[in-house]
TIVO-354770 format. One record per atom (N, C-alpha, C): z, x, y. Coordinates in steps of 0.001 Angstrom, whole numbers, plus 500000, padded with zeros to 6 digits. Layout:
N
+--------+--------+--------+
!      w !      u !      v !
+--------+--------+--------+
!      Z !      X !      Y !
...
+--------+--------+--------+
! end
This chain:
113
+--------+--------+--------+
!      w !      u !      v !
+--------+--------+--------+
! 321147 ! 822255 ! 393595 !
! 321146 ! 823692 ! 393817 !
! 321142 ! 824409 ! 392469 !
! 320376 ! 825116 ! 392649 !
! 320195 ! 826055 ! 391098 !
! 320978 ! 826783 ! 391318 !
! 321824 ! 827200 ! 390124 !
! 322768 ! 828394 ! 390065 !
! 322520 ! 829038 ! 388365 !
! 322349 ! 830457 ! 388344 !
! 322753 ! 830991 ! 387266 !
! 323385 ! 832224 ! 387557 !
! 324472 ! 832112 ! 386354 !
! 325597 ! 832889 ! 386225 !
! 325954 ! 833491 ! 384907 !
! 325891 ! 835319 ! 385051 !
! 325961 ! 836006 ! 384068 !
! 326845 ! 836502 ! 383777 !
! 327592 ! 836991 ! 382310 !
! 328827 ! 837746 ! 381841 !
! 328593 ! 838424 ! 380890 !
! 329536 ! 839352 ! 380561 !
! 329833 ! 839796 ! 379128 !
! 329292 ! 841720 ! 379445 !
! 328476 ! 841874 ! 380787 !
! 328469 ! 843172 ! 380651 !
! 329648 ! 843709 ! 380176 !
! 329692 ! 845199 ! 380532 !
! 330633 ! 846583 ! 380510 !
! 330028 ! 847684 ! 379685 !
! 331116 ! 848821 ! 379483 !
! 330887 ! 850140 ! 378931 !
! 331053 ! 849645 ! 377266 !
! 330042 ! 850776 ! 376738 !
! 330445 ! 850397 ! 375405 !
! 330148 ! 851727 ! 374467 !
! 330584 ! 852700 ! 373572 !
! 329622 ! 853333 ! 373015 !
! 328464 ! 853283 ! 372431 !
! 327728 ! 854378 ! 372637 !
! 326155 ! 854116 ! 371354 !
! 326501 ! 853676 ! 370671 !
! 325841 ! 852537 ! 369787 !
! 325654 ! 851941 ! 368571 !
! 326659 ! 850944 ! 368553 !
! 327039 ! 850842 ! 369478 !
! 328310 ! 849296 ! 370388 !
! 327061 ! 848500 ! 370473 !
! 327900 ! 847121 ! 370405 !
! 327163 ! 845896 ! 370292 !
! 327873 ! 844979 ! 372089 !
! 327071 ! 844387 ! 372398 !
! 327713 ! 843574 ! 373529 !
! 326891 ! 842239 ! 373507 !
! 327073 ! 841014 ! 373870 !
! 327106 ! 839894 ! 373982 !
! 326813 ! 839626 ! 375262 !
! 325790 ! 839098 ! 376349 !
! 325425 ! 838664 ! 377449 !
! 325251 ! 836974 ! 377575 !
! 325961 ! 836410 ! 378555 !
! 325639 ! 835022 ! 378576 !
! 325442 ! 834457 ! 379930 !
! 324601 ! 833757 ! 380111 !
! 323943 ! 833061 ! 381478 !
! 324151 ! 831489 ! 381314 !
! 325166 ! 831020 ! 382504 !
! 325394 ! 829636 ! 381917 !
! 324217 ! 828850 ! 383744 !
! 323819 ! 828160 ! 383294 !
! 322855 ! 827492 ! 384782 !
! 323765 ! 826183 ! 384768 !
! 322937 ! 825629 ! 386208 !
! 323532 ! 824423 ! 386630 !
! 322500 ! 824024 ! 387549 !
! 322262 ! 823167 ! 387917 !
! 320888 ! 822057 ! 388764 !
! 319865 ! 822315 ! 387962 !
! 319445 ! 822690 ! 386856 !
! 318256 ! 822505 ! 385980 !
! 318135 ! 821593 ! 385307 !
! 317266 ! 820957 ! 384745 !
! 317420 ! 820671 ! 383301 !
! 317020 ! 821347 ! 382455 !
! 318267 ! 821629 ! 381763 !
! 318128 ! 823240 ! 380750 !
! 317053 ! 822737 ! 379665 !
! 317069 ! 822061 ! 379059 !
! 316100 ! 822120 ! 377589 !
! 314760 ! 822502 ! 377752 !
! 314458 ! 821920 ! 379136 !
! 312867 ! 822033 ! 378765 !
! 312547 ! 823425 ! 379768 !
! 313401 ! 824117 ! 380410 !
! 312768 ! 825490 ! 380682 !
! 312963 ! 826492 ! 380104 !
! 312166 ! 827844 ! 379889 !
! 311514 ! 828424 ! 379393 !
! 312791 ! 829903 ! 380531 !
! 313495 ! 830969 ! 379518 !
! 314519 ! 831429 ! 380319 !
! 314157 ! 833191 ! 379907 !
! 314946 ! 833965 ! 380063 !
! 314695 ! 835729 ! 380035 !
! 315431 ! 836417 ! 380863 !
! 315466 ! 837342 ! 380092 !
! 316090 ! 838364 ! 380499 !
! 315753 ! 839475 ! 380769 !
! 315759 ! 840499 ! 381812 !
! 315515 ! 841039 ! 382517 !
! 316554 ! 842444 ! 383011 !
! 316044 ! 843542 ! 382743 !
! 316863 ! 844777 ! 382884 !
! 316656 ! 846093 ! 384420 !
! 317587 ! 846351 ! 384978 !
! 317179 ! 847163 ! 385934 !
! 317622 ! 848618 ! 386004 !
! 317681 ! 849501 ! 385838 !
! 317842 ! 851122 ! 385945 !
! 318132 ! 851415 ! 387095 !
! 318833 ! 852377 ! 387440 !
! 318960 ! 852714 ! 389049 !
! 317389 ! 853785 ! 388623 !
! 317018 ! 853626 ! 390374 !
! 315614 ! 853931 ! 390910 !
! 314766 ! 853622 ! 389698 !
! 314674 ! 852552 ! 389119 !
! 313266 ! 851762 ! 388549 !
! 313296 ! 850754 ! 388775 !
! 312255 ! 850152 ! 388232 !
! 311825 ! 848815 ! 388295 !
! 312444 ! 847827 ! 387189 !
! 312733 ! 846469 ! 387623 !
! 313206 ! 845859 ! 386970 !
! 312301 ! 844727 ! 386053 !
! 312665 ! 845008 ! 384020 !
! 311390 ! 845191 ! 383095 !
! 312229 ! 843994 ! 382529 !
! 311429 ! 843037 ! 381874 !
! 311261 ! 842103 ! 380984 !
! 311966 ! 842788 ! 379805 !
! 313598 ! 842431 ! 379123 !
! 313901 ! 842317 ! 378305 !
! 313207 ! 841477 ! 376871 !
! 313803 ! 840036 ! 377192 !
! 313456 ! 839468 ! 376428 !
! 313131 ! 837824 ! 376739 !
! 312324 ! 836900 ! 376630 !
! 312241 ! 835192 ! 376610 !
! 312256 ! 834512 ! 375672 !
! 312802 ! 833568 ! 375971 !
! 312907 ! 832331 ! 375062 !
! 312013 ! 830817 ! 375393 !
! 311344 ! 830398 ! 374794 !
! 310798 ! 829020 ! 375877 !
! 311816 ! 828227 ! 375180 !
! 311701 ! 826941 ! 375741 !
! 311765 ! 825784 ! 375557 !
! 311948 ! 824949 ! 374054 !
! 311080 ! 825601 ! 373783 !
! 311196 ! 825149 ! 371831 !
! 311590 ! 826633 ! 371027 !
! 312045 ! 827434 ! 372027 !
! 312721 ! 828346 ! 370444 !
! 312580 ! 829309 ! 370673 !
! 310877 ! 829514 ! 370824 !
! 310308 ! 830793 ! 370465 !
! 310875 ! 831633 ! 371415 !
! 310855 ! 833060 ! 370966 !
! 311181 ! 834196 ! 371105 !
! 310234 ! 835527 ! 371580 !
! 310361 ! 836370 ! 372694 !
! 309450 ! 837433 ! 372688 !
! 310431 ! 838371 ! 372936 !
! 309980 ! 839466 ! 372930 !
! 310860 ! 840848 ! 373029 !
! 309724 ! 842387 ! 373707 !
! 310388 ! 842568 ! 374367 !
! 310085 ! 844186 ! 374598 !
! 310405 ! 845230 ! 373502 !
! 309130 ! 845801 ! 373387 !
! 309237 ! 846564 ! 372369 !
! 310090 ! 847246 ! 371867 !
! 311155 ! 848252 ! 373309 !
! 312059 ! 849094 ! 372886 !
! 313238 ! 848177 ! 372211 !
! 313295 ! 846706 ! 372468 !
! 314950 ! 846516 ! 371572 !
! 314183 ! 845421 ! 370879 !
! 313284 ! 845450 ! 370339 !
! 312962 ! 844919 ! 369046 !
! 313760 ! 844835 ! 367727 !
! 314416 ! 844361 ! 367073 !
! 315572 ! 844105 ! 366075 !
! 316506 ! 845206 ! 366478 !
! 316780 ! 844698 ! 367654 !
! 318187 ! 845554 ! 368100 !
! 318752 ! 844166 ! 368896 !
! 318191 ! 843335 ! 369548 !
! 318313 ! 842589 ! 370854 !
! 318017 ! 841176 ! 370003 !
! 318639 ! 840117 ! 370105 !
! 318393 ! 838818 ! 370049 !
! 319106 ! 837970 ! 370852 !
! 317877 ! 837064 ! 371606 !
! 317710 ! 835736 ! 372752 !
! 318385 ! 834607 ! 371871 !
! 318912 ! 834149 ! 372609 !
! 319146 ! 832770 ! 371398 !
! 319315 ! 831868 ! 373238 !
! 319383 ! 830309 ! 372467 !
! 320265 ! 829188 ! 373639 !
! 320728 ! 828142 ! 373209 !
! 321786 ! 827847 ! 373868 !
! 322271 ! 826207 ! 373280 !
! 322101 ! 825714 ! 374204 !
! 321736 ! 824512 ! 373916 !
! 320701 ! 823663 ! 375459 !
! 322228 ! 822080 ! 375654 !
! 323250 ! 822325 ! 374728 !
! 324455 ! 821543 ! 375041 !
! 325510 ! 822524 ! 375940 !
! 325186 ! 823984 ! 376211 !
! 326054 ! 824683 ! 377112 !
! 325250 ! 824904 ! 378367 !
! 324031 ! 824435 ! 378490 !
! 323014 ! 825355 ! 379559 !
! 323293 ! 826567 ! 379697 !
! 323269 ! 827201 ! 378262 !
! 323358 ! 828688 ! 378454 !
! 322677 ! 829427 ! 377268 !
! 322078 ! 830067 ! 377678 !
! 321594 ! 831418 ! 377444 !
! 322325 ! 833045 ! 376816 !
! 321691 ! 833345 ! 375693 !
! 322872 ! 833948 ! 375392 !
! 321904 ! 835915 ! 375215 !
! 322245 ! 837012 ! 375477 !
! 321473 ! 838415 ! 374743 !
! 322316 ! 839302 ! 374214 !
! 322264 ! 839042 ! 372588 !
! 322792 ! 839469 ! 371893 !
! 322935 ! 841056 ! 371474 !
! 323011 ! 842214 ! 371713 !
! 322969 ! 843522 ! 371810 !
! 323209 ! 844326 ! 371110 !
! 322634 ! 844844 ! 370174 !
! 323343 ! 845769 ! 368799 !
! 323069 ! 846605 ! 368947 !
! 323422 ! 847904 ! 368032 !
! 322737 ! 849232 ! 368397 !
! 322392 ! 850173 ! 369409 !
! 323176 ! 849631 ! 370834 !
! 322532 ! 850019 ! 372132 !
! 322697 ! 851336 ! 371758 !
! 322073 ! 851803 ! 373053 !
! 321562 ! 853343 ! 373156 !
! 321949 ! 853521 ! 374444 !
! 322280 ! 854801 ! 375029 !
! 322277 ! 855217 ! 376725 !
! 320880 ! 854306 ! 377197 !
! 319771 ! 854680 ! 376940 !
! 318771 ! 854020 ! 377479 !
! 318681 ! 852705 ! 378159 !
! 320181 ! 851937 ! 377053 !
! 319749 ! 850463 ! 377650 !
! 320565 ! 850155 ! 378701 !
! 320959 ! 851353 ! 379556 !
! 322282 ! 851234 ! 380560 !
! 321206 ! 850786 ! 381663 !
! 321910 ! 849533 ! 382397 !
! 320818 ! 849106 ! 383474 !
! 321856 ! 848051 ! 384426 !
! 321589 ! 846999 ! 385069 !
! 321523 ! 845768 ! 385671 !
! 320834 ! 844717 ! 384965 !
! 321690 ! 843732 ! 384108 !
! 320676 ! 842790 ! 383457 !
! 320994 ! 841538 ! 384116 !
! 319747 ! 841009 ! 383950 !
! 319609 ! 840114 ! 384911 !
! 318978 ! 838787 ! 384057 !
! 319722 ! 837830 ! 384572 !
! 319071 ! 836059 ! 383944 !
! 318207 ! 835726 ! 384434 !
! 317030 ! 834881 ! 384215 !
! 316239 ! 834508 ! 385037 !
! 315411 ! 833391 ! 384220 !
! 314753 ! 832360 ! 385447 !
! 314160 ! 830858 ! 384326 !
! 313278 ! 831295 ! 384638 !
! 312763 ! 831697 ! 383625 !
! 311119 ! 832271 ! 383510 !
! 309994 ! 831830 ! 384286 !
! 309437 ! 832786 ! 385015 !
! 308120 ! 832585 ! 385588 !
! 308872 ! 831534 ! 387051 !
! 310022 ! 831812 ! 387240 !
! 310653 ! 831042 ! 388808 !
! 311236 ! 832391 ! 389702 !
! 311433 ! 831644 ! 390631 !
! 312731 ! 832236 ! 391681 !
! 313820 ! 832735 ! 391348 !
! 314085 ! 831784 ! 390148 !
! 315479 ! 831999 ! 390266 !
! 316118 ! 832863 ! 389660 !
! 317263 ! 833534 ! 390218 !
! 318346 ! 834958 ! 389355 !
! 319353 ! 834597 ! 389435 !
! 320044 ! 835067 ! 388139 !
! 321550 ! 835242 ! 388692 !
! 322059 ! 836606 ! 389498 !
! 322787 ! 836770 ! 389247 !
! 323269 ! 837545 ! 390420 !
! 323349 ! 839351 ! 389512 !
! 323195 ! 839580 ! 387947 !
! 323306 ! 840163 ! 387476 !
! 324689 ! 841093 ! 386613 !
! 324517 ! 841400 ! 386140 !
! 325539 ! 842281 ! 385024 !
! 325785 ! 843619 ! 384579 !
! 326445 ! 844753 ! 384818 !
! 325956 ! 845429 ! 384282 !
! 326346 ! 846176 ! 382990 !
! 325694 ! 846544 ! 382373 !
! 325575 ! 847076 ! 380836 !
! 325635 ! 849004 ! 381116 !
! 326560 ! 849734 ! 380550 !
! 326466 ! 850981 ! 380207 !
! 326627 ! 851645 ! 379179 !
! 325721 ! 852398 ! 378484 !
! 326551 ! 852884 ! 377190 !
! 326521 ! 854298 ! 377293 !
! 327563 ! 854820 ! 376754 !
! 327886 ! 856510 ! 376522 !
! 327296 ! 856753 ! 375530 !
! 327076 ! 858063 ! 376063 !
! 326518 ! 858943 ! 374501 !
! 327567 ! 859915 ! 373792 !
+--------+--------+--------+
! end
């Protein structure tokens, strides 16, 4: 059974930093390809950021050297690192093994202005 499971939301001020972590279980973590994923009340829910398998890294434009993906493939977890937030990045973030089914159940992130 696949499970992923997210932490580390809450409130934080602008220019507060927060820490997001997604730990899985029934995968085998190394070789999939993982992301993160943000939701707004009444929008759509947008591609943060991915990581594959060997490292690499992509990002959505708006948290471009604000936001860093990282993973340790000895925790099966997934980590989105958060600096600088803005009100903007107040949402529902969400784990997900890229290009699958699968979610965790989500987190949520708010920041004051």
């Amino acid at each position: 059974q696949v499970q992923l499971v997210e932490s580390g939301g809450g409130l934080v001020q602008a220019g507060g930093s927060l820490r997001l972590s997604c730990t899985t279980s029934g995968v085998i973590f190394r070789i999939i390809g993982l992301a993160w994923y943000r939701q707004a009340p009444g929008k759509q829910r947008d591609l943060v950021a991915v990581i594959t398998d060997s490292g690499r890294t992509n990002y959505t434009d708006s948290v471009k050297g604000r936001f860093t993906i990282s993973r340790d493939n000895a925790a099966n977890t997934v980590y989105l690192q958060m600096n600088a937030l803005k009100p903007e990045d107040t949402a529902v973030y969400y784990c997900n093994i890229h290009r699958s089914p699968y979610w965790g159940q989500g987190t949520q992130v708010t920041v004051s202005s």
